[in-house]
C-alpha positions in Angstrom: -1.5 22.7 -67.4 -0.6 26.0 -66.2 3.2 27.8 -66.2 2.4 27.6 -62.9 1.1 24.4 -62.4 4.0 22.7 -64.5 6.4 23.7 -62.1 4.9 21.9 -59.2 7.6 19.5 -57.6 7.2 15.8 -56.7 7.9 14.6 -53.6 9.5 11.2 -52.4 9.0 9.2 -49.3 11.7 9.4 -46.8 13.0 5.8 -46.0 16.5 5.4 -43.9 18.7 7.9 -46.3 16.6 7.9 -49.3 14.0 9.8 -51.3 11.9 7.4 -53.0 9.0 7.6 -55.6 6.5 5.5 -56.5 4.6 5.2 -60.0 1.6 6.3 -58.3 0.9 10.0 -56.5 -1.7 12.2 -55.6 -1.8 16.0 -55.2 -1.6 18.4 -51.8 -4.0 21.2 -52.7 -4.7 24.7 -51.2 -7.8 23.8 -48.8 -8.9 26.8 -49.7 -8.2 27.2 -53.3 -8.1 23.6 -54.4 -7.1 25.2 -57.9 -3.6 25.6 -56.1 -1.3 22.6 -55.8 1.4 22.6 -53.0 3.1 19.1 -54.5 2.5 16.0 -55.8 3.6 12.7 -53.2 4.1 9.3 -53.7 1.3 6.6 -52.8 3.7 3.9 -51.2 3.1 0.5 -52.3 3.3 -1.9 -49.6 7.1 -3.4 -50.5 7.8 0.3 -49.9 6.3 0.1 -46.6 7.7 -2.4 -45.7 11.4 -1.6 -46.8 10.5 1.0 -44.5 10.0 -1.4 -41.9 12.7 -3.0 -41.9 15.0 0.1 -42.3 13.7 0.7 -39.0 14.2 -2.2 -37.4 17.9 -2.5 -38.5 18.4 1.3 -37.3 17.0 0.5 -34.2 19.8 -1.6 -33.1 21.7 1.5 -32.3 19.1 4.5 -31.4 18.2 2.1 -28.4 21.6 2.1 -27.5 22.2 6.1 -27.6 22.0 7.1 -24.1 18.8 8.9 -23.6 19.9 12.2 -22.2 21.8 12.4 -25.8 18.5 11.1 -27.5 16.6 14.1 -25.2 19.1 16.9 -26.5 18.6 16.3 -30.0 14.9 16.3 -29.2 15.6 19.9 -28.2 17.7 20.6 -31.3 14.2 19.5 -33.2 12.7 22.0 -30.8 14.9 25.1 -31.7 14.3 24.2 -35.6 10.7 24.1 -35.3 11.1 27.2 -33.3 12.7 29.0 -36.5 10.5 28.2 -38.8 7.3 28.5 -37.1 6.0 30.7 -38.7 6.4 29.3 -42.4 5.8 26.2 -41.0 2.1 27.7 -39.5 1.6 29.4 -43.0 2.1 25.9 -44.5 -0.4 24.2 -42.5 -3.3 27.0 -42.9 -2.3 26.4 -46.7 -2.7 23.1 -46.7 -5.5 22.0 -44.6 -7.4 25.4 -44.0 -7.2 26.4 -39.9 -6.7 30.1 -39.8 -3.3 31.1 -39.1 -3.8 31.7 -35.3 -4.6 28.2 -34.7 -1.7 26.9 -36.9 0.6 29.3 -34.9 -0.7 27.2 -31.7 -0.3 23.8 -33.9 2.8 24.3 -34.5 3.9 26.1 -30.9 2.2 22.7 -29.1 5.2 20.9 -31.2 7.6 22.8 -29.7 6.2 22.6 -26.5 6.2 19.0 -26.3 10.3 19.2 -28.0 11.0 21.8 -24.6 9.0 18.7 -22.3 10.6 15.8 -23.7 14.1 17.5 -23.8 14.6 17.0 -20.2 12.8 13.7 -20.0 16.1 12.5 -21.4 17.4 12.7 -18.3 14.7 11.7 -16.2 13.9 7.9 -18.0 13.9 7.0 -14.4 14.1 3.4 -13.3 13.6 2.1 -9.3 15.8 0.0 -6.9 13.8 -2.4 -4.5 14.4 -3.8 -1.6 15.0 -7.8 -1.9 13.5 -9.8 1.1 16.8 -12.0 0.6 20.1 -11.3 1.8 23.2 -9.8 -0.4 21.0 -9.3 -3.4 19.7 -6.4 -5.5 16.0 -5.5 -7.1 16.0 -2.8 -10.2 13.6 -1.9 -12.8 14.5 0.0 -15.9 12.4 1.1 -18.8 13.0 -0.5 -22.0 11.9 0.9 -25.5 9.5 -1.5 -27.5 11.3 -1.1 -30.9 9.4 -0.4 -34.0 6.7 2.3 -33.9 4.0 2.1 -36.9 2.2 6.1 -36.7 -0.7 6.7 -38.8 -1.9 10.5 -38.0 -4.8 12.3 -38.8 -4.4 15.8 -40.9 -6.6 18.2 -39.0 -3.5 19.1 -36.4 -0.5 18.4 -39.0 2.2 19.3 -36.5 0.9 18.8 -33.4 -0.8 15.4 -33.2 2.5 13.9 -35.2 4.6 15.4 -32.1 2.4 14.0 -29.5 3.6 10.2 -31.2 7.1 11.2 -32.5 9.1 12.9 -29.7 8.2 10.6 -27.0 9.0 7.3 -29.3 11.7 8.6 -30.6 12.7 10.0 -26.6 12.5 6.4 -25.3 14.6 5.2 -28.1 12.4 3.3 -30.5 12.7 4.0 -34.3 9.3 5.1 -36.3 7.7 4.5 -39.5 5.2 7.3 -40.0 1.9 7.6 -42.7 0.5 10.9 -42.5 -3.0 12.4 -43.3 -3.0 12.3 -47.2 -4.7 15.5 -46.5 -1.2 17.2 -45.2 1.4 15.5 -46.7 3.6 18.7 -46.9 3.5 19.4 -43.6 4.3 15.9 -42.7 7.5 16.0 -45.4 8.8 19.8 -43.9 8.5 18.4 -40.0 10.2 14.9 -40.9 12.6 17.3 -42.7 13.2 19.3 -39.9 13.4 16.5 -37.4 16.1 15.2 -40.1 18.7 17.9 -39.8 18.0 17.8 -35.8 20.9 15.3 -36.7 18.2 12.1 -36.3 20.6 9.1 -37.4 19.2 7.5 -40.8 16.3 5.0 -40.6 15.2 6.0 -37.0 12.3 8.0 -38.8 11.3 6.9 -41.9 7.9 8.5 -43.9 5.8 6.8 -46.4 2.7 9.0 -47.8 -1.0 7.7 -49.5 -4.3 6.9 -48.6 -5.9 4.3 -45.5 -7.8 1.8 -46.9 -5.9 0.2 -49.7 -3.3 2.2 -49.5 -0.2 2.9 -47.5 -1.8 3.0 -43.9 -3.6 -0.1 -44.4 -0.2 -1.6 -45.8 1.5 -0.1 -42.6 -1.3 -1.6 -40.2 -0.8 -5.0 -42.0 2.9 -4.7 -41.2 2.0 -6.0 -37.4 0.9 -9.2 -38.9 4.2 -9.4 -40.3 5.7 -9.2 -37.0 7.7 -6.3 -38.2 6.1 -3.6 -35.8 6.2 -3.7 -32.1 3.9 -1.0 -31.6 1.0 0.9 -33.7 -0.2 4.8 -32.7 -2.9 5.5 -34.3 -5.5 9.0 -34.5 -8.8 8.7 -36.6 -12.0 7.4 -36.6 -13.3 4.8 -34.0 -14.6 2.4 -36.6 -10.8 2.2 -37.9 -9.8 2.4 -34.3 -11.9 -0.9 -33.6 -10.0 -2.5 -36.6 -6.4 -1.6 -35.6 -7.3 -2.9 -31.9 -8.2 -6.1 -33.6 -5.0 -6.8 -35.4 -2.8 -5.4 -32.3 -4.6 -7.6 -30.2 -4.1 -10.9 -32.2 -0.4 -9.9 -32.1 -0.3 -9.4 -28.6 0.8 -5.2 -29.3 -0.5 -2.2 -27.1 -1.8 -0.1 -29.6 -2.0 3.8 -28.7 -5.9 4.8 -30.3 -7.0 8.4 -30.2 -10.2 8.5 -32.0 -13.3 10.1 -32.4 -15.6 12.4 -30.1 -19.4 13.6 -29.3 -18.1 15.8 -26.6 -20.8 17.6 -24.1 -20.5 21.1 -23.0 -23.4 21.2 -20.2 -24.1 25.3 -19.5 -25.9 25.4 -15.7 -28.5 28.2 -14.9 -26.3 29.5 -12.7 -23.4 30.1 -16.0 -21.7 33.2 -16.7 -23.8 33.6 -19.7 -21.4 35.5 -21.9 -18.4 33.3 -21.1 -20.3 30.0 -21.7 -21.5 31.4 -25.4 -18.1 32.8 -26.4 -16.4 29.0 -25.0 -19.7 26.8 -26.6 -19.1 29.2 -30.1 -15.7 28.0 -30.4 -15.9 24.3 -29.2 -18.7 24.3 -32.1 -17.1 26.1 -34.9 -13.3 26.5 -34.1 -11.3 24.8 -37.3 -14.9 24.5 -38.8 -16.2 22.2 -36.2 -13.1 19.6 -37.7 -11.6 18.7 -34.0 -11.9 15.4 -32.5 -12.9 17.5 -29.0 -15.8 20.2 -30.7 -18.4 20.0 -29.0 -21.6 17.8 -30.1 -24.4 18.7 -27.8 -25.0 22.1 -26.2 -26.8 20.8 -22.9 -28.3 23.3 -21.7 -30.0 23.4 -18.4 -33.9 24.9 -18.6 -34.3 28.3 -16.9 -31.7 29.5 -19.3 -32.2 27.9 -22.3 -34.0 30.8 -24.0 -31.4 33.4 -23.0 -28.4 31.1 -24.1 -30.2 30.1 -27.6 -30.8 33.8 -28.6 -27.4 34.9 -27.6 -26.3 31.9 -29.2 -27.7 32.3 -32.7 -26.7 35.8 -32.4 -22.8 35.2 -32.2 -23.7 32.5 -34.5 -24.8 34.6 -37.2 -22.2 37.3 -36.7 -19.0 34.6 -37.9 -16.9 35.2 -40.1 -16.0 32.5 -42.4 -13.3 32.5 -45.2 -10.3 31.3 -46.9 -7.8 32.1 -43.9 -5.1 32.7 -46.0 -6.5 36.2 -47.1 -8.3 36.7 -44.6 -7.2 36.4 -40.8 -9.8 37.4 -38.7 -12.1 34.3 -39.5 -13.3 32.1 -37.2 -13.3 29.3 -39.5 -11.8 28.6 -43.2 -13.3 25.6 -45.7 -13.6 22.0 -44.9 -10.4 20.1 -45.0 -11.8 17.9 -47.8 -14.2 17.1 -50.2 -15.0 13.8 -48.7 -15.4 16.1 -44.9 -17.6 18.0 -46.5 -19.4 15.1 -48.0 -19.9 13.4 -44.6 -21.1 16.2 -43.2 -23.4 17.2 -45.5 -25.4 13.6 -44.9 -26.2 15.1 -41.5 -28.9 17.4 -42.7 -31.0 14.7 -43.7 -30.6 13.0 -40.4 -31.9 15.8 -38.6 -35.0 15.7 -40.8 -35.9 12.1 -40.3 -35.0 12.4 -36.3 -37.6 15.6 -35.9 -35.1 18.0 -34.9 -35.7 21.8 -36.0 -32.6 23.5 -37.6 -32.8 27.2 -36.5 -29.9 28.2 -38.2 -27.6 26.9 -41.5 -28.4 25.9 -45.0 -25.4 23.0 -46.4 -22.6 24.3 -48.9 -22.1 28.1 -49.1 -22.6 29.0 -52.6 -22.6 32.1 -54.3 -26.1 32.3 -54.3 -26.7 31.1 -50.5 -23.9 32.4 -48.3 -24.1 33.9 -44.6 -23.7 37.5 -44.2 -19.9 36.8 -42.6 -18.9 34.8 -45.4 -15.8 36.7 -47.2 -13.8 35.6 -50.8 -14.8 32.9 -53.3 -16.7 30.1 -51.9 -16.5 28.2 -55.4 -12.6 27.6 -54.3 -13.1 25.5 -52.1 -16.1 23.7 -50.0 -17.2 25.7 -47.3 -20.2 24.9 -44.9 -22.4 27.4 -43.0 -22.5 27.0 -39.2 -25.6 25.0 -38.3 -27.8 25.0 -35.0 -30.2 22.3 -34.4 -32.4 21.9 -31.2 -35.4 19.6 -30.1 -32.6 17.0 -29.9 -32.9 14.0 -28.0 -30.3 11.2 -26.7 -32.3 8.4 -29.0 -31.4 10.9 -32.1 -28.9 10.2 -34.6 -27.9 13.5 -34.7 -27.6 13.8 -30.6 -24.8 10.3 -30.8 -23.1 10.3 -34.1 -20.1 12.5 -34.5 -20.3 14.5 -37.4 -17.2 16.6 -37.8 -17.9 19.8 -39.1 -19.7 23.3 -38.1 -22.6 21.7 -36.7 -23.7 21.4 -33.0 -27.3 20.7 -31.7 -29.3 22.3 -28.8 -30.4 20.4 -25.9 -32.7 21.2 -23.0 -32.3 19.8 -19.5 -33.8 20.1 -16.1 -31.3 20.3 -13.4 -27.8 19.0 -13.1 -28.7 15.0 -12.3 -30.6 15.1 -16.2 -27.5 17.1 -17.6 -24.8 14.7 -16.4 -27.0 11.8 -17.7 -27.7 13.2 -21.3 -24.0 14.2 -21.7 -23.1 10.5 -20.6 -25.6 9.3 -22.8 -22.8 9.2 -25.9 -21.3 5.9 -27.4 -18.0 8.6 -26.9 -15.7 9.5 -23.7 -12.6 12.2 -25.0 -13.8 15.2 -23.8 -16.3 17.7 -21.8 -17.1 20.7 -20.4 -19.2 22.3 -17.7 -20.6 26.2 -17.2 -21.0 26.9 -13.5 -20.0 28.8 -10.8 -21.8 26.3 -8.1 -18.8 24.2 -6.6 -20.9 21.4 -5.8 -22.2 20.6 -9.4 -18.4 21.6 -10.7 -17.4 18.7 -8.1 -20.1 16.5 -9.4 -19.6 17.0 -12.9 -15.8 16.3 -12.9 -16.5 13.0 -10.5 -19.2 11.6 -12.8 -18.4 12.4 -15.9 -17.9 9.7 -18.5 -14.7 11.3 -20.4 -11.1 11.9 -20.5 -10.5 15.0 -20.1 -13.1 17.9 -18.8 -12.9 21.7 -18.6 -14.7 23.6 -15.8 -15.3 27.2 -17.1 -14.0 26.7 -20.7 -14.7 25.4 -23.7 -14.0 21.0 -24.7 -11.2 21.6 -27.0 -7.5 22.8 -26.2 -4.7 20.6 -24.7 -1.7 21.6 -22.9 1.7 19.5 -24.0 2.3 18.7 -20.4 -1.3 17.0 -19.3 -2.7 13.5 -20.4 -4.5 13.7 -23.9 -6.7 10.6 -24.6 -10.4 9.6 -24.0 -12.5 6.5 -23.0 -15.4 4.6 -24.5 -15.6 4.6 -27.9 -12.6 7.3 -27.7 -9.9 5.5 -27.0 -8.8 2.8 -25.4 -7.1 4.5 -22.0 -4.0 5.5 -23.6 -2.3 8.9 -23.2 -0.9 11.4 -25.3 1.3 14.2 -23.9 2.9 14.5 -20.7 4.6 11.6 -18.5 2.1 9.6 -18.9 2.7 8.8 -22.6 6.3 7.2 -22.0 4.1 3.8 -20.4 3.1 3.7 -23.9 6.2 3.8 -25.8 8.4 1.7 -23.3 8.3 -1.4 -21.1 9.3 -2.1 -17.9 12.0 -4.9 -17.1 12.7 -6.5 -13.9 15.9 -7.5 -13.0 17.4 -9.4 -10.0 20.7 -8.9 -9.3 21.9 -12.0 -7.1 26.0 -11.7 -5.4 24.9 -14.0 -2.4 26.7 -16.9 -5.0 24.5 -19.4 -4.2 20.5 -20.4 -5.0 18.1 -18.3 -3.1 14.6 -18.6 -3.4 12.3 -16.0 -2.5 9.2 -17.2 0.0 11.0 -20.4 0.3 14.6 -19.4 1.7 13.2 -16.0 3.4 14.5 -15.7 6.8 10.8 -14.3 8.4 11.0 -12.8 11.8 8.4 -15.1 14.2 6.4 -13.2 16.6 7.2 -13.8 19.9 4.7 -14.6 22.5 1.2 -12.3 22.7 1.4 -9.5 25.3 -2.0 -8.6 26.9 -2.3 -5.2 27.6 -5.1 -5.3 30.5 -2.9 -8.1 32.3 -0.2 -6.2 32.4 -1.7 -3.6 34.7 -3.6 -5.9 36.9 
């Protein structure tokens, strides 16, 4: 081991007021130069996780009781701190799991956007009074936190995602335990830090780092059997998606589930040609093609396939790819991964047995097979070229499987009424996207759509802190991130009657209804 190497510090998990280690721990490594170690975290054994758990629960006692316009200014405290160190914290994240810097500038910024949002909402927890159809009594609802929040977060948006789940539970007054991404566990351990010295009381947010299956986030999902959570957030893949629903289900929890996309960006024959390439170019290859809302299938309608494809391979082949940390005018640094990279590797062979033609890419970018754009060392990491595929068909595997990386497939329609159908034509509903400048099919599109969220005029990926995030099919199960409509999922709603009549009324039976009087006969009356 290096002089360098050597002096690589281990980090604890983060449970109540304690640091604590575990025998076990894996390495954070430089996405870009995996030779470079960032720190060495524990893998939580599952007494850990749940000490954790029960930290929580015991801490939760009094968060619920702090009113929540305090609970909404120390989310703004959080916000100011994130707002200092933004731009280490960005520098961390490119570091760590390889976006370029500008997108880990806007990973970190959507944190503090949803800190500024859910600041006020402190103040705006709003309940209703109700009329009572009985006399001398009163009808109020108020929103009531659920308690124990389990998180388990994906590591492609290490600040963002995380802030989607933590401000708002922690806004409506439950207490979390969080498992991060192995695959950013520094940025999870500087934003929990940071959240810490907001003046977050101890055991309201606890953090317990390792792997999913057999790890830490497994332990953490088997927690609800336990009856120890009250609520499980969750953003990965659909197939683990499906799992968590199961076990939420059998314990009678909500679960929040943002998962996994095949998102459609239809471009009409009507398009703004240049816009739609520069939008489908970066819904295809933006953070490597590594975002639950890239875009899957280019549909592209048939008198301007041609035009779109050449312009298409053109910008294509004119990317710059690169370890973003040297370099910041890439479009795209190196997988997060090795096992990302592995997965998406499968996908050429796919495309083989399916019949579709590859026009452009060629797997791992070696020194010996790179594209032109390709700058630095691609030994240091795992990088992939950008890959274009077309004679793609909705029966493909290629067309319906997410594969989560630079890849994106060509597909030729007639007409709007065959677009709509092939981009509905997915197992997936998060998000889409349409190129026109005909109102009518822009009307159509956004009324028959089978997704979450669509974009008229821009590309499938980018999300504003204030609108709903979440898809539908096998993308989610209805849920929202973001905006308003997140606080349904991290609070119920209690009915209360308040009754000073002092005696037994019962409503229907004891009502006092007004009878109609007698039927008036409007042509009689002017006979």
């Amino acid at each position: 081991m290096s002089q360098v190497q050597s002096q690589v510090k281990t980090f604890g998990n983060l449970i109540g007021d304690r640091e604590v280690g575990s025998e076990q721990t894996f390495a954070s490594r430089n996405a870009s130069e995996l030779s470079d170690v960032l720190g060495h975290f524990p893998e939580a054994t599952k007494e850990q996780v749940r000490e954790a758990c029960l930290v929580a629960r015991e801490a939760f006692r009094s968060w619920s009781k702090t009113p929540a316009p305090v609970r909404g200014e120390l989310i703004g405290t959080i916000g100011k701190a994130l707002e200092r160190e933004k731009e280490a914290l960005s520098r961390l994240a490119t570091r760590e799991m390889g976006k370029t810097l500008k997108e880990a500038r806007g990973d970190v910024q959507e944190a503090i956007d949803t800190c500024h949002f859910f600041q006020s909402e402190g103040r705006r927890l709003y309940g209703q009074t109700v009329p009572s159809e009985m006399p001398n009594k009163d009808l109020l609802t108020y929103r009531r936190p659920l308690g124990v929040v389990g998180v388990v977060t994906a590591g492609n948006f290490p600040v963002a995602v995380p802030a989607w789940k933590l401000i708002p539970a922690l806004l409506t007054g439950n207490t979390v335990v969080w498992k991060p991404s192995e695959d950013a566990p520094a940025c999870a351990y500087a934003l929990v830090k940071l959240m810490h010295e907001a003046g977050l009381p101890a055991g309201v947010l606890n953090l317990v780092f390792g792997g999913g299956k057999g790890g830490a986030g497994e332990h953490l999902i088997a927690m609800m059997d336990e009856g120890l959570l009250n609520k499980f957030a969750f953003t990965g893949s659909t197939a683990v998606g499906r799992e968590i629903g199961a076990i939420a289900g059998r314990n009678l929890l909500h679960p929040t589930l943002e998962l996994g996309g095949k998102n459609p960006l239809v471009v009409m024959r009507d398009a703004d040609l240049g816009n739609a390439v520069a939008g489908a170019l970066w819904a295809s290859f933006g953070t490597g093609g590594q975002r639950c809302t890239s875009a899957g299938n280019l549909i592209l309608d048939a008198p301007i396939y041609d035009a779109f494809k050449a312009r298409f391979l053109e910008a294509t082949r004119e990317i710059k790819i690169g370890d973003p940390n040297k370099h910041e005018d890439v479009l795209y640094g190196p997988f997060i991964s090795k096992k990302f990279f592995e997965r998406w590797l499968e996908h050429y062979a796919w495309g083989h047995e399916d019949g579709a033609t590859k026009l452009y890419g060629e797997g791992r970018i070696t020194p010996d097979n790179r594209p032109e754009g390709f700058v630095g060392d691609p030994e240091a990491s795992f990088y992939g070229w950008p890959t274009v595929w077309e004679g793609v068909t909705p029966e493909m595997r290629l067309f319906k499987t997410e594969i989560f990386g630079p890849t994106i497939n060509l597909v030729k329609v007639d007409g709007f009424d065959e677009a709509i159908a092939t981009a509905n034509a997915v197992d997936y509903g998060l998000s889409s996207a349409i190129y026109t400048n005909n109102r009518l099919w822009a009307h159509r599109f956004k009324e028959e759509i089978q997704a979450g969220m669509t974009s008229i005029n821009n590309s499938t990926t980018g999300a504003e802190a204030h609108m709903p995030f979440g898809g539908i099919k096998g993308s989610g199960n209805g849920t929202r991130e973001s905006g308003i409509w997140v606080i349904d999922n991290y609070t119920y709603w209690h009915g209360v009657n308040d009754d000073v009549s002092g005696k037994l009324q019962l409503a229907q039976m004891d009502t006092a209804y007004i009878a109609p009087k007698a039927p008036v006969n409007v042509t009689e009356l002017f006979a």
